[in-house]
Each structure stands twice: as C-alpha cells, then as structure tokens.
C-alpha positions as CSV (number, residue, x, y, z in Angstrom):
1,X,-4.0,-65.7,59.1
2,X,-1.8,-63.5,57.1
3,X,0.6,-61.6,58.9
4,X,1.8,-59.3,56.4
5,X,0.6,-57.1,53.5
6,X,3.6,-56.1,51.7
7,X,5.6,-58.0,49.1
8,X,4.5,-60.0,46.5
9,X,3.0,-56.7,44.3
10,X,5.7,-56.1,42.3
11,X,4.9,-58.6,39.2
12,X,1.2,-57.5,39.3
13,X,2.1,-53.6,39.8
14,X,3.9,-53.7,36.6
15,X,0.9,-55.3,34.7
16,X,-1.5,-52.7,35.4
17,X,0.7,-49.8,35.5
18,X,0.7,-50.3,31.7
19,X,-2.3,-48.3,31.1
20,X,-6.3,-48.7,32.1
21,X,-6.5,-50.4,28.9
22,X,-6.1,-53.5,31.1
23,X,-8.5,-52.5,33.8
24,X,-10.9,-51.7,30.7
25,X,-10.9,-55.1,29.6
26,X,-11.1,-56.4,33.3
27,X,-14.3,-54.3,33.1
28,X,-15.5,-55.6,29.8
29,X,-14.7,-59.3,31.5
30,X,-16.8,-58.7,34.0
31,X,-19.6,-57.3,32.2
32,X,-19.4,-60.6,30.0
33,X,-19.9,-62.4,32.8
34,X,-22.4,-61.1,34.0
35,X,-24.3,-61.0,31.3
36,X,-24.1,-65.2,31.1
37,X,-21.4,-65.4,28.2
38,X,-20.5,-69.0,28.7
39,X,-17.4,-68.3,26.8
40,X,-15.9,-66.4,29.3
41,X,-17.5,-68.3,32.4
42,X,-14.8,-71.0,32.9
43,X,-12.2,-67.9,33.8
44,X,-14.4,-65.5,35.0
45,X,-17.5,-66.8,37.1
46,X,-17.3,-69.4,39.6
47,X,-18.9,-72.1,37.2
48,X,-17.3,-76.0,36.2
49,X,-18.9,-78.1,34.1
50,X,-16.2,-80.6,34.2
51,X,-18.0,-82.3,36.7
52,X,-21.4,-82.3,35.6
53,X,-20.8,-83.8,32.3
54,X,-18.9,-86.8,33.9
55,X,-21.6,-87.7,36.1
56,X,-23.2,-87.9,33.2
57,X,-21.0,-90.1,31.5
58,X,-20.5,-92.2,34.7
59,X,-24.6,-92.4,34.9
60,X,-24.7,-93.7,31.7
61,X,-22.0,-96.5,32.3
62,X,-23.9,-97.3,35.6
63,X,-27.4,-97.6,33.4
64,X,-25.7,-99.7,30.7
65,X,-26.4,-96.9,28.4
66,X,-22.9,-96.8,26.7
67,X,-23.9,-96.4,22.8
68,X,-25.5,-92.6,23.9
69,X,-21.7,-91.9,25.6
70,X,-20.3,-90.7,22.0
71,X,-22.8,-87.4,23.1
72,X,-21.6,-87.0,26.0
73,X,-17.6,-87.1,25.2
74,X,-18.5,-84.5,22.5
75,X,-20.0,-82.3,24.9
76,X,-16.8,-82.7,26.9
77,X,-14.6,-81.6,24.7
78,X,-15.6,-78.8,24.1
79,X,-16.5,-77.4,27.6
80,X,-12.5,-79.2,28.3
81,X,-11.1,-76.2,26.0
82,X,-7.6,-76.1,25.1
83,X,-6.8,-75.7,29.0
84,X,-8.3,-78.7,30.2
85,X,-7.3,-80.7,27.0
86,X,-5.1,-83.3,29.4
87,X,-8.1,-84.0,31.3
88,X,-10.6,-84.8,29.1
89,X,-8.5,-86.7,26.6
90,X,-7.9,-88.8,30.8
91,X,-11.7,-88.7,31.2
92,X,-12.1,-89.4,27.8
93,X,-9.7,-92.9,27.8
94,X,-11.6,-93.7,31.0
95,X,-15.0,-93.6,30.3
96,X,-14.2,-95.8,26.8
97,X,-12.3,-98.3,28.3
98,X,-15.2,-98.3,30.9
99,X,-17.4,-98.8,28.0
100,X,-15.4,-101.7,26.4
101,X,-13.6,-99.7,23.9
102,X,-10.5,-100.8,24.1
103,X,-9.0,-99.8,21.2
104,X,-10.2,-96.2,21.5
105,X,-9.3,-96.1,24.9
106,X,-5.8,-97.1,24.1
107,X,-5.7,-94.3,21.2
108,X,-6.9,-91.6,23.5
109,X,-4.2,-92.4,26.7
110,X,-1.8,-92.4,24.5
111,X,-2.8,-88.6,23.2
112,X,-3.0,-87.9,26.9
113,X,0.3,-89.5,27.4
114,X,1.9,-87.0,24.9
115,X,0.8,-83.8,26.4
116,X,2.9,-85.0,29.5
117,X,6.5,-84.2,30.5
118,X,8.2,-84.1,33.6
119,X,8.7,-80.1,33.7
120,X,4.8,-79.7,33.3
121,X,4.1,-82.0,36.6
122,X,7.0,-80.0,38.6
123,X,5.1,-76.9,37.6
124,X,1.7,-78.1,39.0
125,X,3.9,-77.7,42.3
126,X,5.6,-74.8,42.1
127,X,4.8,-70.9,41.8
128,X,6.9,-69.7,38.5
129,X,6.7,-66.4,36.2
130,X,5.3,-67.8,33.1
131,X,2.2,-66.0,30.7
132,X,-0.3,-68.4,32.1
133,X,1.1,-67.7,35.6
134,X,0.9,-64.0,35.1
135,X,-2.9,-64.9,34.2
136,X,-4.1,-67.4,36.8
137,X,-3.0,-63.8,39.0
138,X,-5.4,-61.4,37.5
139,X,-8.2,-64.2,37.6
140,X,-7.7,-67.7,39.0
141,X,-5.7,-70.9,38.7
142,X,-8.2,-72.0,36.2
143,X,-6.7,-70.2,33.8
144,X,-3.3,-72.3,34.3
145,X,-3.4,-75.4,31.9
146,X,-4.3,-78.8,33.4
147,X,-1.2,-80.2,33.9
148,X,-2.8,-83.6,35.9
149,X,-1.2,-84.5,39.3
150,X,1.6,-87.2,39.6
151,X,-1.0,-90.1,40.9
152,X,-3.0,-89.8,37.9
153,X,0.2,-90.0,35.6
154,X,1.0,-93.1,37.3
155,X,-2.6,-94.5,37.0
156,X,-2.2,-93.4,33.5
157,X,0.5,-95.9,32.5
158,X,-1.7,-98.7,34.4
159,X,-4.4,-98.5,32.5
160,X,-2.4,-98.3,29.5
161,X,-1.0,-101.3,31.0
162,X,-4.3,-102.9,31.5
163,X,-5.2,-102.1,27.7
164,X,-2.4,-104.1,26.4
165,X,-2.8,-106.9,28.6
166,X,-6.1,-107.4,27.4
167,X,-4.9,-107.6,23.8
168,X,-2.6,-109.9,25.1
169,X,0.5,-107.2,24.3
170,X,2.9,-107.5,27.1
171,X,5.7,-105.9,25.8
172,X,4.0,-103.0,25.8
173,X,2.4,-103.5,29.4
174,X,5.8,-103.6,30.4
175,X,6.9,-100.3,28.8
176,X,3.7,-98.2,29.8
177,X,4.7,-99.9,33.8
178,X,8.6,-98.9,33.6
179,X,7.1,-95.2,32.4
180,X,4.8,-95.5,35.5
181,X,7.3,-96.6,37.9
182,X,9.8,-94.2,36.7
183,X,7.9,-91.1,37.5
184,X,6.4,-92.9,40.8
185,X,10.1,-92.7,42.1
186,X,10.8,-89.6,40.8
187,X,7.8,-88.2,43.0
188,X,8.9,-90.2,45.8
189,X,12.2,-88.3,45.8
190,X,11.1,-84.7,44.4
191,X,7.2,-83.6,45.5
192,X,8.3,-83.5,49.1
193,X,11.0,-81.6,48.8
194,X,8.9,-79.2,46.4
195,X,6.0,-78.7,49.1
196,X,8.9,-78.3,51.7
197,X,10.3,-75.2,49.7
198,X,6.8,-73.6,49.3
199,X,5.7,-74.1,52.9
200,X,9.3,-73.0,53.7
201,X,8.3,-69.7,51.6
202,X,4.6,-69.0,53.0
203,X,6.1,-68.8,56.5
204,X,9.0,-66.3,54.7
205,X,6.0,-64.7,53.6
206,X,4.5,-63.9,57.2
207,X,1.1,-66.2,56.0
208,X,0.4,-68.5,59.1
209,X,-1.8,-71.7,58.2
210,X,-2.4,-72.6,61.9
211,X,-5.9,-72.0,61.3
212,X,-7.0,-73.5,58.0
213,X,-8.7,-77.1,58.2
214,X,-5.8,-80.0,58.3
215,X,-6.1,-80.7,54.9
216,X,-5.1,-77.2,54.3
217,X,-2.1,-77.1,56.1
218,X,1.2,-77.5,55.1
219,X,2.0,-78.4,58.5
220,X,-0.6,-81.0,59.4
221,X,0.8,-84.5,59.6
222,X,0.6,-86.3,56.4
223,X,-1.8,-89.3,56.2
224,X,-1.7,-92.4,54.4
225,X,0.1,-92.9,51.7
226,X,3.4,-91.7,52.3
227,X,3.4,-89.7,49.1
228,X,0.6,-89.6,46.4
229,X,2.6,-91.0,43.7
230,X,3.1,-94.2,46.0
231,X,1.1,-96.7,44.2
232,X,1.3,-100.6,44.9
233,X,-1.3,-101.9,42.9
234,X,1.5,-100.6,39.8
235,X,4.2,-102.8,41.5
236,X,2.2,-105.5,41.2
237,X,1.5,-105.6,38.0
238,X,5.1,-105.2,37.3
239,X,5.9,-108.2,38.9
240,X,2.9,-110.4,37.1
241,X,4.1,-108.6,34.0
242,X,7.6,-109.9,34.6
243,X,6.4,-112.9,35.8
244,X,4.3,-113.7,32.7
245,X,7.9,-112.8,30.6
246,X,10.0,-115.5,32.8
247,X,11.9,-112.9,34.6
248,X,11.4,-114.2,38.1
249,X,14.0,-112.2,39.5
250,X,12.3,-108.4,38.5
251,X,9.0,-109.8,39.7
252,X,10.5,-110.4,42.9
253,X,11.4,-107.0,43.5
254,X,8.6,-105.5,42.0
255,X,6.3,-107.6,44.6
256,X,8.9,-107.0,47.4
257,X,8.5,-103.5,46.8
258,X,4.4,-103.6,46.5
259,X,4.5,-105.5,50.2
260,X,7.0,-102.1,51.2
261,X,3.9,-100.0,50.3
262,X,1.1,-102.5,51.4
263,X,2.6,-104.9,54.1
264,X,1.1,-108.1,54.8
265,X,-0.9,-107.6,51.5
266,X,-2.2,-111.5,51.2
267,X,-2.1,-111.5,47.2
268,X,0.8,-110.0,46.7
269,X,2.4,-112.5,49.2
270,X,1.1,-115.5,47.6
271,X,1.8,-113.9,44.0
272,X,5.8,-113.8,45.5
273,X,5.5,-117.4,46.9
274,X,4.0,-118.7,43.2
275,X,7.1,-117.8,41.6
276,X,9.2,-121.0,42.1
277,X,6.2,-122.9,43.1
278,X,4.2,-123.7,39.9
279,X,2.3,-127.2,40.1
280,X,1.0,-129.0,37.7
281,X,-2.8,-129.2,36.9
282,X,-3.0,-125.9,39.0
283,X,-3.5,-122.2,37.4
284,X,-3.3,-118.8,38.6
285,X,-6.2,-116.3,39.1
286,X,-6.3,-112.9,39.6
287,X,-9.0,-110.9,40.1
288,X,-8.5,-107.4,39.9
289,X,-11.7,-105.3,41.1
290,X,-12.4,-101.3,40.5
291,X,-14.8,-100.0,42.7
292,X,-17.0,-96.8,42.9
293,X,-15.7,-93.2,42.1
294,X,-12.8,-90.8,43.6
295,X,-13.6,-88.2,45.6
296,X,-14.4,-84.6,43.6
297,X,-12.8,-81.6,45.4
298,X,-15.2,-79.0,46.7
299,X,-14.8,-75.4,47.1
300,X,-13.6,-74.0,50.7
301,X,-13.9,-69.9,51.1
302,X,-13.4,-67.2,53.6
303,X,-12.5,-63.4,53.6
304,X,-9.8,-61.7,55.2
305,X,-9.4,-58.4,55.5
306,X,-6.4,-56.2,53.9
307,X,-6.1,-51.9,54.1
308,X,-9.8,-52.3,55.3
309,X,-10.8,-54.2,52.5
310,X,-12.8,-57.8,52.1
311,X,-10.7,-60.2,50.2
312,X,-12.1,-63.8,49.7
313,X,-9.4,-66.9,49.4
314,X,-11.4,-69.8,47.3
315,X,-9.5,-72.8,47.5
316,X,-9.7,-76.4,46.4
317,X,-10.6,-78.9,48.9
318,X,-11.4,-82.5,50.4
319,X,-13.1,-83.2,53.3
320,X,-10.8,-83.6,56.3
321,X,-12.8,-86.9,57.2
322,X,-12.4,-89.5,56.6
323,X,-9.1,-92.0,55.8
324,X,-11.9,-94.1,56.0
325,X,-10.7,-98.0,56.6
326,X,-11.4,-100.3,53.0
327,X,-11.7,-103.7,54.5
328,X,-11.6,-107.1,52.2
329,X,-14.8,-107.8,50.6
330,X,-16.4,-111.4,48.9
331,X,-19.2,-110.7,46.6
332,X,-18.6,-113.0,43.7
333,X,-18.4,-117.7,43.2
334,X,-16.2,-118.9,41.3
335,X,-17.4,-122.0,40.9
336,X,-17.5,-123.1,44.6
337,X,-14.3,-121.1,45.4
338,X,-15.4,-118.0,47.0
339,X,-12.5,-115.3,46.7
340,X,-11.1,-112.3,49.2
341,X,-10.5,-109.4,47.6
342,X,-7.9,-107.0,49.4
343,X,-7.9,-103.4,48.8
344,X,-4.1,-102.8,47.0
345,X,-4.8,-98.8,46.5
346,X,-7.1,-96.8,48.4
347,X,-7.7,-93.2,46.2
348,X,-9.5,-91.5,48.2
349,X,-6.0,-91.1,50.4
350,X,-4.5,-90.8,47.8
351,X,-5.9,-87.6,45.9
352,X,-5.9,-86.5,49.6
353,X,-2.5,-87.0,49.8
354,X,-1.9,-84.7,46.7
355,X,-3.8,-82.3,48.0
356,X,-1.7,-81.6,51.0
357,X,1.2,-81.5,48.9
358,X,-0.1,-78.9,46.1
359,X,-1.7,-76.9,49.0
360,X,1.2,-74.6,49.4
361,X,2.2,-73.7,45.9
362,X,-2.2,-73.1,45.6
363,X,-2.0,-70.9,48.8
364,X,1.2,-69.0,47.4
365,X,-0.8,-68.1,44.2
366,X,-3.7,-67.4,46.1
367,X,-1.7,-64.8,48.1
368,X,-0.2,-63.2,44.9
369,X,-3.8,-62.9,43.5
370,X,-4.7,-61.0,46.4
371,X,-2.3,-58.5,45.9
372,X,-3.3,-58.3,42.5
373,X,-6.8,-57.6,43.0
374,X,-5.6,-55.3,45.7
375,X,-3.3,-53.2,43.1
376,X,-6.0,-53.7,40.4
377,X,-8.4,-51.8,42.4
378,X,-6.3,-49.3,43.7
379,X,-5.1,-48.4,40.2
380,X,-8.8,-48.2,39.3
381,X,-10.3,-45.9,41.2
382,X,-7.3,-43.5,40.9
383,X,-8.6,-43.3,37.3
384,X,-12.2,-43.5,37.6
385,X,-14.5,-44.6,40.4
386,X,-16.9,-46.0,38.0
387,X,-13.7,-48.0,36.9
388,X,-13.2,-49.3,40.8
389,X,-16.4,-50.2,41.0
390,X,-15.6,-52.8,37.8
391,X,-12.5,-54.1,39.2
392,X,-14.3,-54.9,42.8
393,X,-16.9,-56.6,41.1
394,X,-14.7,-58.3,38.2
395,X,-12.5,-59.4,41.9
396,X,-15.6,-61.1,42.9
397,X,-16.5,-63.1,40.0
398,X,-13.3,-63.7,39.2
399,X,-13.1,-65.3,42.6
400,X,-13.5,-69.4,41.6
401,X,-11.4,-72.4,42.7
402,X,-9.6,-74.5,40.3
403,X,-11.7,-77.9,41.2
404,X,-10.6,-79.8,38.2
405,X,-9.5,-83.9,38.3
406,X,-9.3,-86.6,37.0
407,X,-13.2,-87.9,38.1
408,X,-13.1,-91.5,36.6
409,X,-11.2,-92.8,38.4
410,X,-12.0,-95.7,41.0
411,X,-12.1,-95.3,44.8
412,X,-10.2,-98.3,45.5
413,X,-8.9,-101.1,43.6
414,X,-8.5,-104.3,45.3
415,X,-6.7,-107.9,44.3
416,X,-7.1,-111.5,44.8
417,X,-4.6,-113.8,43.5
418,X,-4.8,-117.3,43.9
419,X,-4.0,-120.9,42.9
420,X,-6.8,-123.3,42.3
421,X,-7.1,-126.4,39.8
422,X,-7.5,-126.6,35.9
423,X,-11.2,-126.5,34.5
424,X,-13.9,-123.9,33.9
425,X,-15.4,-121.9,36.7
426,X,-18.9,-120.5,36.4
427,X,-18.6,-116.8,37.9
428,X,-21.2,-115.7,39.7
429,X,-21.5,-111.6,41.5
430,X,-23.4,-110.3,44.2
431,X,-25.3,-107.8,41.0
432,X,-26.6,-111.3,39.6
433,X,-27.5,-114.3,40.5
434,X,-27.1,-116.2,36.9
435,X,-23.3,-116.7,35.8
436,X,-21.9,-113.8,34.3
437,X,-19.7,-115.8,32.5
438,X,-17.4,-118.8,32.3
439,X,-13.7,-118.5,33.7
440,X,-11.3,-121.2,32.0
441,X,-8.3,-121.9,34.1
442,X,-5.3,-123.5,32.2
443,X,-1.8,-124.8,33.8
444,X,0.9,-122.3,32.9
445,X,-0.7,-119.6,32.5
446,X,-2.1,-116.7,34.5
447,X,-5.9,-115.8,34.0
448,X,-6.9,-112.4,35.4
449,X,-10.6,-111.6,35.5
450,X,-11.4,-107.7,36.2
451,X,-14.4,-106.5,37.6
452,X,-15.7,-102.1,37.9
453,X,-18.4,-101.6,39.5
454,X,-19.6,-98.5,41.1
455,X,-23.6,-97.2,42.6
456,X,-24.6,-100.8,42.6
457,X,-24.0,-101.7,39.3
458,X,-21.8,-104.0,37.6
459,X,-19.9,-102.2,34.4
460,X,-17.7,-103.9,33.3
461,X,-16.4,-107.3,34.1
462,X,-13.6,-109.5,31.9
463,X,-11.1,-112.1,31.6
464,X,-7.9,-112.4,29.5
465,X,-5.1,-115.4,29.9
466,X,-1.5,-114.6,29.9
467,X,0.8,-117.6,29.2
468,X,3.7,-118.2,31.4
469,X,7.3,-118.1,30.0
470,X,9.0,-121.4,29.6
C-alpha cells in the first residue's frame, strides 16, 4: 500500500542524530513499560482506560446509581491527564448533567468551552511541526493533546444550550447556539478543503489507500451527513430559541436551514408553520428524546514491510457497516396523545463522518512515525545491538491507536413538536407503566419535555416552559 520509502525522515533524522541519549531513554521507556508502570502506559503500551471508566459512569446512570458517580469522575481525572483534559472535563459535563446536575454540568462545559479555539480544531486536521507533533512521531498520536473533533464542539454549545434553557436563561441559550452555529459553518466551509489537502499530499507521497476498508479511505464516497459538523437538531433550537424571544423572522431561517440538513423533517415543519399560527387555548410541546450511546472507535492493524522490515500501522476506526436507518419511534402517552418522535441527528454517521475526514492527516502521521521508528532503529544498532534490540521492542509497544472521544454522547436524538390543548397531561413511557410525571401545557408558551434513555433504562426525563414573546 505504500509505494515509496524515502522522504518524510528528515524531521525524525535530526532527532535522534542528537546523541543515543534519546535512544537510551526510548530504552528506559520501554523497559517502564514493560515492567507495568501505569504512568507511562497511556504513551507507551497499547492500553486506554478512557473507555472503561465511562462505561462505568454510563452503568451507573443506567442503574440509577448516580450519588456513587463523584468516584467515578475522580477516577477520570486523573487517568484524563493533562492530555486528555478537554475530554474529560466533556465527559465530565455529560455524565452530571446526565445525573441532574445542572449547575455542575454548566460549570464544567464551560471549563471545557475555554480550552477550545479555532486553531486547536484546524490542528486535529492537519500534520504541523509542533513539540507535541515531534512526540506523537517517536510514539503515537496519543501523545498529541485532545483537541475534540468539530461535531462535539458543536454538541458542546447545545448542551450548554440545553442547560440554560432549563434554568429558564435564554439569553444565554442564544449565545452558546450562535457559538455553535458559528463554528458549524466554519467546518462546512474549511474541514473539506483540509482533508482535500492531506489526501492531495498522501497520493504526493506515493501512499495508495485503495486497499484499506472504506472508512479508511480518503477516496471512498462520503456518507451521510454531508460534513460532520452538519448538525440540524442545533438549527432547531435556534429557531425555538428565537422563537421564544419574538424574533420570528431568525427562527424562520434557522428552521429553513434545519429542513436543508433534514428534509421533510415533520417537527421542524410544523415548528415553521406555528410561527404565525398561534391559537388560543392551544400550547406547544416539544419533546426532545436522547437515546443510547455513540459509537467507540476500535483499533484496526496491519504490517507492511519496509528495507525487509515488519512495520505495523494501528489506526483508529469504526466499523464500515452500518449507516444503519433510525426510523420514528412512539413509546410514551401523553395523556391520550400519543407522540412520533423523528430522529433530527443520527451520531453514529456523524462520528463516522469525522472519521473519514481526520483519516488522512492520522494516516500522514502514521507514515511519518514509520520512518521514525525506521531511523530510530537503524541509528540503534549502529551504536549497539543490545540498543536495537530496545528500539524494536520500544517500536512495538509504542505501537497504540489514539481511540479517544467524546463517549457520552447519544446515538441519536430525535424531536416531536406539536400543538395540542391547554391542561395537564399525565406522561406515561414504555420503561413504566405509572405516570412519570405531570406535563402542564399553557397558551403562549412553549413546554419542552426531554427524555435520555439508553440499555433499557429511563435516565433522565424533564420538562421546563419557555414563555413566548409578546
């Protein structure tokens, strides 16, 4: 699959040609981890507890077991690290707002929402010449710090947005969902251009992706959405946030331009023909419901050989099936309405989506850190064998894809938006018979009722009333 074998050495061929004081302490790494130092394993060994600790969590929203969660985002922390400290602090808002802290939630997004820039998401697509860089060659792209993909950014600022609407703040629903939409059209215009220029380079490079699965190749047609950072369910809250503040007109758009990304979507067209339609002794509902978890990326491997030696490429990856269809669903009464929810945003396309687009900045990296290892070894056993035999086996452990995101998040989120008459409305679920609680539906305003639920279980469930502008 690669074509070529020069080129691309010259950054790490200045590194080691320093002295074997650098293969020394590749040796000492590789000693440390093999010998189980769990300080060093993150880097080093091909082990992530990221994941593991948030199935925790997750379990223990799923079991109703929230008060014991405080161990568990402690024991996050500090396996997160200073490199990871984006995504726990997103894991972290997640799982308390999951939880029903609202107020902690809102505190940790927006420490999660100061770590981010538009310069660090450009660099989570691009191959540049930083320290870090320089690091993520000699070892692996976990060394890099989480910088978080565009998608979650955007999901970021609805949550955020989903916060303040629940303390009835909509000014600052409004703000966090400009920030959101603002870097949605920025990714619109810039991350396929980005993923352009690095494909563009791995074929300069000789490195022909014809053989890798479709969702490891630059050149496999791109599925559903568009781009990654398209995200209607964020357009429609706009326009219900807009809505809510009398400015018909911006809602308008805003739904306009959720139907662009989800056509024939049949809450958001009712939500655009409520604007100018209000009656009176009728209300708005909107049910908003979060369901199971994203997909985690797994690790992919194979070896190639180079100069008669084995190299391995571990890389990030999802599944190639399926863009599996999310139809409607009914599983909750109100009263003896019985809603259709539509699926607004499907993330498991989504983080799919992404995928493809980061692949060929990943692969470029990945091809740089072969010639690393290549030089690293070389340079070894020119000094000592016993040295060469260190750098091959620091190659292998050091030999670990970067599997890190956001793992909170929901699979799909679906909407129902309808108009039905003033009173109070038992709700009923499909997870219980008994009501879970009593809806209360008052002319002008909007009551939105949000359901998670994920493995069967009902975690979270509430309802908030925004009053309409007059």
């Amino acid at each position: 699959m690669i074509k070529r074998e020069e080129g691309n050495t010259v950054l790490v061929s200045k590194l080691v040609r320093k002295g074997n004081s650098f293969i020394l302490l590749v040796a000492a790494s590789a000693i440390l981890g093999l010998s189980g130092c769990r300080n060093v394993a993150g880097l080093f060994v091909p082990v992530d507890y990221h994941s593991e600790v948030v199935s925790e969590g997750k379990s223990m929203l799923t079991g109703g077991q929230t008060g014991r969660l405080d161990r568990v985002l402690e024991r996050l922390k500090s396996q997160s690290g200073t490199r990871s400290r984006l995504l726990y602090l997103l894991e972290a808002g997640r799982l308390l707002e999951l939880a029903g802290d609202v107020e902690g939630s809102m505190r940790t997004y927006a420490e999660a929402e100061a770590l981010l820039d538009e310069d660090l998401m450009r660099a989570n697509l691009t191959v540049r010449g930083s320290a870090a860089q320089v690091a993520s060659l000699a070892t692996n792209d976990k060394a890099l710090p989480y910088r978080g993909q565009l998608y979650e950014r955007v999901l970021l600022y609805s949550f955020q947005a989903m916060n303040d609407l629940e303390t009835g703040d909509v000014a600052e629903a409004r703000m966090a969902l400009n920030k959101g939409l603002r870097d949605m059209r920025w990714g619109s215009d810039t991350i396929e251009k980005l993923s352009r220029e690095n494909a563009a380079r791995l074929e300069r490079e000789g490195i022909d992706t014809g053989g890798f699965p479709p969702l490891l190749n630059p050149s496999y047609p791109a599925a559903n959405p568009e781009h990654s950072s398209d995200n209607p369910f964020l357009y429609y809250l706009s326009g219900l946030v807009h809505e809510v503040s009398g400015d018909l007109e911006r809602a308008a758009i805003d739904y306009r331009n959720a139907l662009a990304h989800a056509p024939g979507s049949p809450p958001v067209e009712h939500a655009l023909g409520s604007l100018n339609a209000r009656e009176a002794g009728r209300a708005r509902l909107v049910l908003v419901h979060e369901s199971d978890w994203v997909s985690p990326k797994i690790p992919f491997s194979f070896s190639i050989f180079l100069r008669n030696r084995s190299y391995t490429l571990s890389l990030p990856y999802y599944p190639d099936s399926p863009y599996y269809a999310v139809y409607p669903e009914q599983f909750m009464e109100i009263g003896s309405h019985t809603p259709t929810l539509y699926p607004l945003l499907n993330l498991d396309a989504v983080v799919r989506r992404a995928h493809q687009e980061a692949f060929p900045a990943i692969l470029l990296r990945q091809v740089l850190r072969i010639a690393a290892k290549q030089e690293l070894q070389a340079e070894a056993e020119e000094a000592d064998p016993w040295l060469g035999f260190a750098a091959s086996l620091y190659s292998i452990l050091s030999d670990s894809p970067d599997l890190r995101s956001w793992q909170s998040l929901p699979s799909v989120i679906s909407v129902s938006d309808s108009t039905l008459p003033e009173g109070t409305y038992p709700l009923r679920t499909g997870f219980n018979d008994q009501p879970v609680l009593d809806i209360h539906l008052q002319s002008g305003t909007v009551t939105v009722l949000r359901l998670v639920t994920a493995q069967g279980a009902l975690i979270k469930v509430e309802s908030f009333s925004l009053p309409l502008y007059k």
